[in-house]
ZAMARGU-4260 file (C-alpha; in steps of 0.2 Angstrom, whole numbers, plus 5000, padded with zeros to 4 digits):
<rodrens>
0) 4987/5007/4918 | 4976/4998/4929 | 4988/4997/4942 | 4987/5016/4941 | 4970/5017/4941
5) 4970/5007/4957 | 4982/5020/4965 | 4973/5038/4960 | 4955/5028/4967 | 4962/5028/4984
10) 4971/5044/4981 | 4953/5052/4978 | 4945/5041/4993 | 4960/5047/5004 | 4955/5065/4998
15) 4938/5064/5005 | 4941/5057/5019 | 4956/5073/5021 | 4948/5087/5012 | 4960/5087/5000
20) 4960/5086/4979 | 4969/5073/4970 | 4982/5086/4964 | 4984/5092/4983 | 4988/5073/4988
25) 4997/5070/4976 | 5008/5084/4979 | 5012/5080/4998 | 5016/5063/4991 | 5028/5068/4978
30) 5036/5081/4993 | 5035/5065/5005 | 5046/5054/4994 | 5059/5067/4990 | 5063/5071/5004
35) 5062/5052/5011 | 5081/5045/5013 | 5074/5027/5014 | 5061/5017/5013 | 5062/5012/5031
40) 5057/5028/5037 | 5040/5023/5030 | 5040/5008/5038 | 5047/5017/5056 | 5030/5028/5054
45) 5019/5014/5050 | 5025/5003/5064 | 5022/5020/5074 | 5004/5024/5071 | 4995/5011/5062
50) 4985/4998/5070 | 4987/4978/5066 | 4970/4982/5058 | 4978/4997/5049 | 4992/4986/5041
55) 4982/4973/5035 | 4972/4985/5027 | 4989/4992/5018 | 4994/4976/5015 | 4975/4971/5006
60) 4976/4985/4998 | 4995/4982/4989 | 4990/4965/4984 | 4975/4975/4975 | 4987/4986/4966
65) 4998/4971/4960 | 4984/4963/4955 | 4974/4977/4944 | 4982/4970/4929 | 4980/4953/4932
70) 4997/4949/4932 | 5008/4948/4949 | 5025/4950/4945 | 5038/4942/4953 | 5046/4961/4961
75) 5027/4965/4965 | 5028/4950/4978 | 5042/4952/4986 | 5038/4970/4991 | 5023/4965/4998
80) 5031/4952/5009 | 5046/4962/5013 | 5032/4977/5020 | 5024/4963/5027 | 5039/4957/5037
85) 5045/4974/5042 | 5028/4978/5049 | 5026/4963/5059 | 5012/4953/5049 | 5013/4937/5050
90) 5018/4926/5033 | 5002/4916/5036 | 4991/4932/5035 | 4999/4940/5022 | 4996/4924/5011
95) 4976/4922/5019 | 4975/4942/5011 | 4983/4939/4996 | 4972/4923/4992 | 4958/4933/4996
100) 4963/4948/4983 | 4967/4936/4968 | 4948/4928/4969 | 4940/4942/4972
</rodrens>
């Protein structure tokens, strides 16, 4: 649940900063990720369009989520350093960032 909770904060901050409800981001998500073959297309538009500052943004904010319950779990970090690798920031960051999340 708090993971959740996490998730629809930055659904709502994402909505006012695009003029969009919750419901309405949620829906392009939902649309976005059936209609996704595979999870490197994500990473393809990431690499595309997001800045080095951008990426470590995304990957501070997935260390937040797997955090919110107190509890990282084992799959939780190998995401993140799997994103982390595909998206080009570096090991030593990604370790710097997530640090930084779990004493916060």
């Amino acid at each position: 649940n708090s993971e959740l909770a996490v998730l629809l904060e930055e659904i709502k901050r994402i909505g006012s900063k695009v003029g969009k409800t919750e419901e309405e981001i949620l829906k392009i998500i939902e649309k976005f990720s059936k209609s996704s073959i595979s999870f490197h297309d994500f990473i393809k538009d990431i690499n595309k369009g997001y800045s080095k500052q951008d990426k470590l943004a995304l990957i501070t904010f997935l260390w937040t989520v797997a955090y919110a319950d107190f509890v990282l779990e084992v799959n939780e970090e190998r995401l993140i350093r799997r994103i982390a690798d595909l998206i080009n920031i570096k090991d030593i960051d990604v370790l710097k960032i997530k640090d930084t999340v779990k004493n916060s």
